[in-house]
One Martini backbone bead per residue (centre of mass of N, CA, C, O) as a GRO file, in nm:
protein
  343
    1UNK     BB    1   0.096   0.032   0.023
    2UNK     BB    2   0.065   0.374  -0.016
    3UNK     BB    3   0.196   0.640   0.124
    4UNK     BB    4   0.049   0.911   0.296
    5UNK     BB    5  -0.029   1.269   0.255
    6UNK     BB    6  -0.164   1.600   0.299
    7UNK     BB    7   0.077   1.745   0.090
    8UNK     BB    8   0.018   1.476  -0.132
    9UNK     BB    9  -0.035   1.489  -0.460
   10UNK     BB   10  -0.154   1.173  -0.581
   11UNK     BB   11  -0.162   1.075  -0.930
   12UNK     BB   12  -0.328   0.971  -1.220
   13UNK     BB   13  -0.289   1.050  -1.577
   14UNK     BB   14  -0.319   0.825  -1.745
   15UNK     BB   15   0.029   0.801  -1.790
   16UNK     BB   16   0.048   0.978  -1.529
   17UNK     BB   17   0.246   1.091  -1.294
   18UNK     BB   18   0.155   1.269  -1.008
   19UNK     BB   19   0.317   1.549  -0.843
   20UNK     BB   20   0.189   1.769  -0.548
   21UNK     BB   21   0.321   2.001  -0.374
   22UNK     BB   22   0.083   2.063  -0.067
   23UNK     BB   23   0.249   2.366   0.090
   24UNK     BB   24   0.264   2.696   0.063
   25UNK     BB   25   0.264   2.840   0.369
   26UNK     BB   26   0.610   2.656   0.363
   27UNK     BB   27   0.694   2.633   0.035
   28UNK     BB   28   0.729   2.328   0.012
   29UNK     BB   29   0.855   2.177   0.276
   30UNK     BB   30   0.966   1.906   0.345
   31UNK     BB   31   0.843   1.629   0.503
   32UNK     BB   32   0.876   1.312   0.609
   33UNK     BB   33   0.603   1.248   0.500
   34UNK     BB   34   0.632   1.346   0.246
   35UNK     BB   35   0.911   1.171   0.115
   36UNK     BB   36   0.742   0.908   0.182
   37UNK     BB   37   0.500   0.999  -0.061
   38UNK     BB   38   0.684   0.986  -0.294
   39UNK     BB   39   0.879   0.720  -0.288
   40UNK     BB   40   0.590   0.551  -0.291
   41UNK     BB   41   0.490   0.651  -0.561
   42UNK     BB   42   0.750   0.591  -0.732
   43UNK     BB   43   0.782   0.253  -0.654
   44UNK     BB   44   0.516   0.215  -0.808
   45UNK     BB   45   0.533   0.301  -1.077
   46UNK     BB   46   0.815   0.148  -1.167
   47UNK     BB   47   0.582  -0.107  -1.192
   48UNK     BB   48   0.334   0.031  -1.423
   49UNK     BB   49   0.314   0.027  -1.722
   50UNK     BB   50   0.080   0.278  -1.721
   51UNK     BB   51   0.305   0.419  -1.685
   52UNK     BB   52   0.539   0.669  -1.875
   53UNK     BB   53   0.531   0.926  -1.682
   54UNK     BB   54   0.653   1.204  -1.415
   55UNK     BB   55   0.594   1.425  -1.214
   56UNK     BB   56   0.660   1.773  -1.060
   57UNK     BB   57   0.502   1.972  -0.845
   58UNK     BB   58   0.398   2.357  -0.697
   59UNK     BB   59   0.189   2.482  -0.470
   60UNK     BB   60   0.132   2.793  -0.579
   61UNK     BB   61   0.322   3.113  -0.650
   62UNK     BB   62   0.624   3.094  -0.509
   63UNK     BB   63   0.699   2.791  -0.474
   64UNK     BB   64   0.788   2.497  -0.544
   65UNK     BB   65   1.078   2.439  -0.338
   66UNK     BB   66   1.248   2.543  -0.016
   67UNK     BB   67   1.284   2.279   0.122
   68UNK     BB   68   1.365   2.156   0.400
   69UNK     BB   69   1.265   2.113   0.752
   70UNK     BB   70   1.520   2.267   0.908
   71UNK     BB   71   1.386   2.323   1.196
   72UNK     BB   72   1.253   2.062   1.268
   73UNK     BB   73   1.570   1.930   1.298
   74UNK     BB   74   1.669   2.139   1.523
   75UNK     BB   75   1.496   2.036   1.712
   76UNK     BB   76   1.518   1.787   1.743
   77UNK     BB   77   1.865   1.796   1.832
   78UNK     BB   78   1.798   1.950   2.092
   79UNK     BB   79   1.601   1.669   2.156
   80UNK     BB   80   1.795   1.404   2.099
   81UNK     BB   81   1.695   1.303   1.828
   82UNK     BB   82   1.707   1.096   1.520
   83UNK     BB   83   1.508   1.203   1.335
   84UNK     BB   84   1.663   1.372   1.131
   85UNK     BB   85   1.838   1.191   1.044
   86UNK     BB   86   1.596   1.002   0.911
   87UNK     BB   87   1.539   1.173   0.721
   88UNK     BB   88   1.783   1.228   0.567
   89UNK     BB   89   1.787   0.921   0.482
   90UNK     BB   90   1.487   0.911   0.324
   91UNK     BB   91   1.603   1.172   0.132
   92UNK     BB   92   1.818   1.053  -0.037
   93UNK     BB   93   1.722   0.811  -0.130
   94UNK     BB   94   1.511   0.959  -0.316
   95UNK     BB   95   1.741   1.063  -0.459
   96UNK     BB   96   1.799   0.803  -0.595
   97UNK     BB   97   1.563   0.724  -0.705
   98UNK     BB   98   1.529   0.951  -0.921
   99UNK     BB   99   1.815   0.914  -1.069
  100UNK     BB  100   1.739   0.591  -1.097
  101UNK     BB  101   1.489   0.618  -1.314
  102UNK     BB  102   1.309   0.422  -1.533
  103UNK     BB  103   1.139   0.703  -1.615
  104UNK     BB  104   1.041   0.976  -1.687
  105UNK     BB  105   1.118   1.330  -1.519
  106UNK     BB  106   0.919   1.570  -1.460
  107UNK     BB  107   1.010   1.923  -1.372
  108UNK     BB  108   0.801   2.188  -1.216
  109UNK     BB  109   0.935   2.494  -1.214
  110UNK     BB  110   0.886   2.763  -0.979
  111UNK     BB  111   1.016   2.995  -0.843
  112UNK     BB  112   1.142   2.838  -0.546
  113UNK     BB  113   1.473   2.630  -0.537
  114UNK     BB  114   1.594   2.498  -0.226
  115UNK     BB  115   1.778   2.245  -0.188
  116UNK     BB  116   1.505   1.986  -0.167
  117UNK     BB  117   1.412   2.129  -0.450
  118UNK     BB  118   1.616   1.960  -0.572
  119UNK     BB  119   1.616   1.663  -0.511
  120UNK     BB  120   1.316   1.672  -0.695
  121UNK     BB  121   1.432   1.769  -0.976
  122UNK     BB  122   1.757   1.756  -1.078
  123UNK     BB  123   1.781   1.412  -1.102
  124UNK     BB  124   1.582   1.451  -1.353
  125UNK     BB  125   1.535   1.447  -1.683
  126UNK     BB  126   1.329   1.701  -1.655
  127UNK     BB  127   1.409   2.032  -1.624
  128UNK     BB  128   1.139   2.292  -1.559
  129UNK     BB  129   1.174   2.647  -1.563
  130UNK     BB  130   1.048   2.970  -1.481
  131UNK     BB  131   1.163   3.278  -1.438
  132UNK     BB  132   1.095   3.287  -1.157
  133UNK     BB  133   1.342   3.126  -1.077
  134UNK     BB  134   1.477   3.071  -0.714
  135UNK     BB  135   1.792   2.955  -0.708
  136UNK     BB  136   1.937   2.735  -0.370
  137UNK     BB  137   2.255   2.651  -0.187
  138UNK     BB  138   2.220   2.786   0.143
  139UNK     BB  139   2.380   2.616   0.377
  140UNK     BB  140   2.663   2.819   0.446
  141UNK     BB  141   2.414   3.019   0.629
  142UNK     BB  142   2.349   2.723   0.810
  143UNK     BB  143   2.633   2.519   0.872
  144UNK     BB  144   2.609   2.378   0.640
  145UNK     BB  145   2.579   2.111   0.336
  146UNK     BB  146   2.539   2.025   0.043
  147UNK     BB  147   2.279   1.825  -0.043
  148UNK     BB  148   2.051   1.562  -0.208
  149UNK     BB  149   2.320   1.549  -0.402
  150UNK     BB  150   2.471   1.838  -0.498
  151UNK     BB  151   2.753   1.759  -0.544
  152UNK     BB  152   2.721   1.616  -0.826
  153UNK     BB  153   2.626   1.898  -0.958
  154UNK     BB  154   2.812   2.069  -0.918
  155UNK     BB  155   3.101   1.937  -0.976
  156UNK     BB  156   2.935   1.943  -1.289
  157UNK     BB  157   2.965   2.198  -1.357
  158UNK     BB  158   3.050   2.497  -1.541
  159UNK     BB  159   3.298   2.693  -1.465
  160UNK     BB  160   3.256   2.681  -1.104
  161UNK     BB  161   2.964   2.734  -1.038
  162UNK     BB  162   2.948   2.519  -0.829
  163UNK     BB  163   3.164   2.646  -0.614
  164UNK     BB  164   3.046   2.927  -0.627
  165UNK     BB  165   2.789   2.818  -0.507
  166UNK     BB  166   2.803   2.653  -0.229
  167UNK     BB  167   2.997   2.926  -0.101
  168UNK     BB  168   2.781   3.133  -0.117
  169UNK     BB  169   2.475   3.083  -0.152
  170UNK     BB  170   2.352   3.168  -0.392
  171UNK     BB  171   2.110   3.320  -0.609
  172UNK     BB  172   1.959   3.217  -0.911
  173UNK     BB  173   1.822   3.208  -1.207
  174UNK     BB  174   1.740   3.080  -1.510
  175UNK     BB  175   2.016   3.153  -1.707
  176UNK     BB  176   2.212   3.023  -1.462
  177UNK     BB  177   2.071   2.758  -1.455
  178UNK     BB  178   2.111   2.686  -1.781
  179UNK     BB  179   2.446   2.718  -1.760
  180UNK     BB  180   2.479   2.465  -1.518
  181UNK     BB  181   2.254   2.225  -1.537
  182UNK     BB  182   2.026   2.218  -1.386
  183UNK     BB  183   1.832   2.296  -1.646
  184UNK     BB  184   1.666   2.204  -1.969
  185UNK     BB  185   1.408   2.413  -1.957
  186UNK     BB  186   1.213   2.723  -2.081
  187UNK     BB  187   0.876   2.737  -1.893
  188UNK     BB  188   0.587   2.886  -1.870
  189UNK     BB  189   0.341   2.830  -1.641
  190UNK     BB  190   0.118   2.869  -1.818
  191UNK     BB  191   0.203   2.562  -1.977
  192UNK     BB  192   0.203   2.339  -1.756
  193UNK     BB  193  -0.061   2.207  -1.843
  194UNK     BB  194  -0.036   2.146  -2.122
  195UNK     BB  195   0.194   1.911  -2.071
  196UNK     BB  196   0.045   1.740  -1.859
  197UNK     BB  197  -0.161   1.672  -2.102
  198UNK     BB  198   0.054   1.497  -2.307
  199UNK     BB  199   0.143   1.300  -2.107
  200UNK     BB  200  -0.110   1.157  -2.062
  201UNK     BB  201  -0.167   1.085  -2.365
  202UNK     BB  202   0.152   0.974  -2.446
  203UNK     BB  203   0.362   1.183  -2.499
  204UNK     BB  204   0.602   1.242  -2.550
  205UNK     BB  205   0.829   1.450  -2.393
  206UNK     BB  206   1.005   1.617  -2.600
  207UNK     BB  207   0.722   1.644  -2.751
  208UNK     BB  208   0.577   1.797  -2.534
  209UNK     BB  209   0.757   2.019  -2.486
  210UNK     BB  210   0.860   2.187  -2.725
  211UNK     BB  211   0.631   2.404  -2.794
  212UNK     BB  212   0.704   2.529  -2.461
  213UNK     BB  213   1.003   2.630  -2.548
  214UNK     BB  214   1.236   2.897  -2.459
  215UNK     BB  215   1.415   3.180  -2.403
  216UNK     BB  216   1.673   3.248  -2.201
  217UNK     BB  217   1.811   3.508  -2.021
  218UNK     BB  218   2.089   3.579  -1.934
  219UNK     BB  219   2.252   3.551  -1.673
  220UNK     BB  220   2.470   3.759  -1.430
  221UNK     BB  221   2.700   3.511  -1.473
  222UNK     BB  222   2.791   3.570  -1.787
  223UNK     BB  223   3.014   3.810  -1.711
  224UNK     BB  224   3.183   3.564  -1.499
  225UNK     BB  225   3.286   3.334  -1.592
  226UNK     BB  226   3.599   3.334  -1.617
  227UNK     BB  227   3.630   3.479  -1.326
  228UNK     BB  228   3.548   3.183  -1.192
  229UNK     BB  229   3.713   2.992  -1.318
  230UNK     BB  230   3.973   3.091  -1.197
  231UNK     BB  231   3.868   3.190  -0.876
  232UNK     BB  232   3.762   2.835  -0.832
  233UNK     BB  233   4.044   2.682  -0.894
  234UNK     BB  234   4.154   2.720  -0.623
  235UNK     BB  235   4.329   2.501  -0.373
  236UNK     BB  236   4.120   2.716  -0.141
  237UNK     BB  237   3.970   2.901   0.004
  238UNK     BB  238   4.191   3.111   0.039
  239UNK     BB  239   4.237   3.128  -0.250
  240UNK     BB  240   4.018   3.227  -0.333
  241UNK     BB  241   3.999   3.519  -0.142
  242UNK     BB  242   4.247   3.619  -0.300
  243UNK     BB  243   4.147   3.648  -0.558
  244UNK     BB  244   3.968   3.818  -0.540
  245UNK     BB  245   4.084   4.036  -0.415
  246UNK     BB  246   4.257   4.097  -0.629
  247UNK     BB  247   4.100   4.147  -0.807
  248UNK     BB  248   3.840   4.372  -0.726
  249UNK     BB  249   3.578   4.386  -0.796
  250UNK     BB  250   3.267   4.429  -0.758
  251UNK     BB  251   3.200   4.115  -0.768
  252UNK     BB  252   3.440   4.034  -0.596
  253UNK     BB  253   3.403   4.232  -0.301
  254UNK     BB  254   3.129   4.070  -0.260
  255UNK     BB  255   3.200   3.761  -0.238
  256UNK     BB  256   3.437   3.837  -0.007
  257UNK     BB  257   3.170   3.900   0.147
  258UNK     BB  258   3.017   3.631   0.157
  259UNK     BB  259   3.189   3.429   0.225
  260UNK     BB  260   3.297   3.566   0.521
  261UNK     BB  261   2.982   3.500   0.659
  262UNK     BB  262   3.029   3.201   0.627
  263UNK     BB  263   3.061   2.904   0.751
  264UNK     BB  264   3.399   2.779   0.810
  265UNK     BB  265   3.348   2.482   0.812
  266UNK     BB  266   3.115   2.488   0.566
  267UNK     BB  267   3.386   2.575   0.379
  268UNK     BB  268   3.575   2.355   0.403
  269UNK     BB  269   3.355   2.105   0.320
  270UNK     BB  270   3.303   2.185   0.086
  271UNK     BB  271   3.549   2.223  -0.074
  272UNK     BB  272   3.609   1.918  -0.077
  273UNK     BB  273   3.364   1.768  -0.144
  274UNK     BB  274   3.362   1.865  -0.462
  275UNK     BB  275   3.603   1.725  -0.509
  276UNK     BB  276   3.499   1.442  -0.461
  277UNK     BB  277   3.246   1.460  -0.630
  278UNK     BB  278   3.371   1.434  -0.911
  279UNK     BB  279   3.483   1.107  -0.869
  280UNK     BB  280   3.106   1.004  -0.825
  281UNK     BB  281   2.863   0.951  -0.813
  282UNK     BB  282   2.502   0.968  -0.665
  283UNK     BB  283   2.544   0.775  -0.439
  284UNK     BB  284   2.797   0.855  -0.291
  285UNK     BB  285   2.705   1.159  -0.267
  286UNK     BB  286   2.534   1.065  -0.041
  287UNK     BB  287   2.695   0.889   0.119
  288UNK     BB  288   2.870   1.136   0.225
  289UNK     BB  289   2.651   1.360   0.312
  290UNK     BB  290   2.568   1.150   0.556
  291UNK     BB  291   2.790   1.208   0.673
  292UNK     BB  292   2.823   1.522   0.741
  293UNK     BB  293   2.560   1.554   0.835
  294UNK     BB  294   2.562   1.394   1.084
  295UNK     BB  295   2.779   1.596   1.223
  296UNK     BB  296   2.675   1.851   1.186
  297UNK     BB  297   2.421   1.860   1.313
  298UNK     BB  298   2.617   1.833   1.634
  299UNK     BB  299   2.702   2.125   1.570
  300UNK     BB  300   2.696   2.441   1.613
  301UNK     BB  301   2.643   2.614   1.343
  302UNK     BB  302   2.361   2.502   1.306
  303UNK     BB  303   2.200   2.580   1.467
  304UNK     BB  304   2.280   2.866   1.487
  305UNK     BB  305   2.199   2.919   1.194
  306UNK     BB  306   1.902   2.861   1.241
  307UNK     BB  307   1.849   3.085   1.428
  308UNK     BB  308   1.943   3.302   1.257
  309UNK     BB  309   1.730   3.264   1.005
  310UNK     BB  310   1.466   3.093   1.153
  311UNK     BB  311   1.410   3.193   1.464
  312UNK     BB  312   1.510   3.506   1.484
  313UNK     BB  313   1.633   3.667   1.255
  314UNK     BB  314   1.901   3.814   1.292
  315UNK     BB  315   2.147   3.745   1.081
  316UNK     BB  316   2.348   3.688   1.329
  317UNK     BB  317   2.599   3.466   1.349
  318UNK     BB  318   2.841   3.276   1.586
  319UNK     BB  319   3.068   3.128   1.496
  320UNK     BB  320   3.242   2.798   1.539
  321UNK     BB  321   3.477   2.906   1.426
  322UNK     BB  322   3.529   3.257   1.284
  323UNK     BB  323   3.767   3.098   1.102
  324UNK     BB  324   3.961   2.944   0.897
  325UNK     BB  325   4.215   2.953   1.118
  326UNK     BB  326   4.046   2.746   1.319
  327UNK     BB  327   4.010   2.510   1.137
  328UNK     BB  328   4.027   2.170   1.150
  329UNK     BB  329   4.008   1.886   1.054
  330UNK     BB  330   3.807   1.747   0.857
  331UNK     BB  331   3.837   1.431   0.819
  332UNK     BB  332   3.621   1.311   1.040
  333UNK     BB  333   3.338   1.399   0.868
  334UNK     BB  334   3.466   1.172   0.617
  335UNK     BB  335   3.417   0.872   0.815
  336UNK     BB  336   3.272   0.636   0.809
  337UNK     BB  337   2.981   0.433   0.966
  338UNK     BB  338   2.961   0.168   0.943
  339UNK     BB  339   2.653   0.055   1.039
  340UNK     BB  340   2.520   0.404   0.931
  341UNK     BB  341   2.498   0.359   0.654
  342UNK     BB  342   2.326   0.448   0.409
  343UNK     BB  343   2.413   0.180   0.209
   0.00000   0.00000   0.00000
């Protein structure tokens, strides 16, 4: 029997598996719930004969999926509890059964897509975003790191965009998404009912989508590609941060005021992560990121780090270690967890 919630809508159209994130006014944050009836919306599907492509959108007008309910997460860790732990390893699994889906995945994404709302949707045959396209991997803003399999799509960016968002957590728009390899198509949400009619009726999905796809405009990390991709070779966040400072522009002043803003900690997780994660699959880049994860969560910063964006919301996180000079080795970050291992 197919697992259950009350914010997510799974139907069948015709030949379509429907999945439809139903939180609007939590910006369709998942729950362990909504992971859970995802999951198993999935493996029904994958063995119907009768789906021949699954969709996944996000009900309301702000966001696809804002990610996961990482306040809730925080909450259990303050308690004691494991839940957290349990949510992101079912959250994982789920991503990893998207990457290896055997029928076309189609994410029909609008607004906002940080985070959880990546790894529903990035993992997928074909990522379908509107203009309003508002993606982020926020993680080094609230001491965590790019999980949901993000280090796989980060690590695998054209010229270093990959560990440019990584370090930064910055929101990139549509243009910057489909040059980065995030998205595949740019499709105006006025649009996505009538691909959602083509894929039911059983048309082929490259030829649903076709007549709907439009042409993207550069977005503003186009004119800094060539920039990034030099100073984000460096090789390690201190030469990132030397490089920018040399460099000098208003684009590099910003970039090394935003680095230097977010914790030390997970910024050098990050850098180390990403490098790792160039020859991995996506089934071992989350299998090492429920590494990092489980450790970051037990951390400092993350606590801090979510109070300080969601609970206080006073944006004033105080790091320990507050320099990038105080941070001991990550190695311990990124040991085997012996039978605790995600797979």
């Amino acid at each position: 029997m197919s697992v259950t919630d009350p914010h997510i809508r799974s139907e069948k159209r015709g030949t379509l598996g429907l999945l439809t994130l139903d939180r609007p006014k939590a910006l369709n944050a998942l729950t362990h719930g909504m992971i859970s009836a995802i999951a198993g919306a999935l493996r029904d599907w994958a063995s119907d004969d009768g789906v021949k492509a699954v969709a996944i959108r996000g009900e309301g007008t702000r966001a696809f999926c804002a990610g996961g309910d990482i306040r809730a997460v925080r909450e259990e860790v303050l308690a004691g509890s494991n839940e957290g732990a349990r949510l992101l390893a079912d959250e994982y699994r789920m991503n990893a059964l998207i990457g290896a889906y055997p029928k076309p995945y189609v994410a029909l994404i609008h607004g906002i897509c940080m985070g959880g709302g990546a790894g529903v949707s990035v993992h997928g045959s074909h990522r379908l975003a509107d203009p309003s396209l508002i993606f982020a991997m926020p993680e080094t803003g609230i001491g965590f790191i790019p999980d949901i399999g993000s280090s796989h799509f980060l690590s695998r960016a054209p010229d270093r965009l990959g560990m440019y968002l990584g370090l930064t957590a910055a929101s990139i728009g549509l243009g910057d998404a489909m040059a980065a390899g995030l998205i595949t198509h740019a499709v105006a949400r006025s649009d996505f009912d009538a691909v959602i009619a083509a894929l039911a009726d059983g048309v082929a999905v490259d030829k649903a989508i076709a007549p709907f796809v439009r042409k993207a405009a550069p977005g503003p990390l186009a004119d800094h590609r060539r920039r990034i991709a030099t100073i984000f070779s460096a090789p390690s966040v201190e030469g990132v941060l030397e490089r920018l400072d040399r460099d000098g522009s208003a684009f590099a002043v910003e970039t090394a005021q935003v680095i230097r803003s977010r914790s030390p900690t997970s910024l050098k997780l990050v850098f180390r992560q990403l490098h790792e994660a160039e020859r991995l699959s996506l089934k071992e880049c989350l299998a090492m990121e429920y590494r990092l994860a489980l450790r970051t969560l037990a951390a400092h910063d993350f606590r801090e780090g979510v109070r300080a964006a969601l609970v206080d919301k006073d944006r004033a996180p105080k790091w320990q270690p507050s320099s990038l000079a105080g941070v001991q080795d990550v190695e311990p970050f990124f040991a085997a967890l012996g039978s605790d291992e995600l797979f």
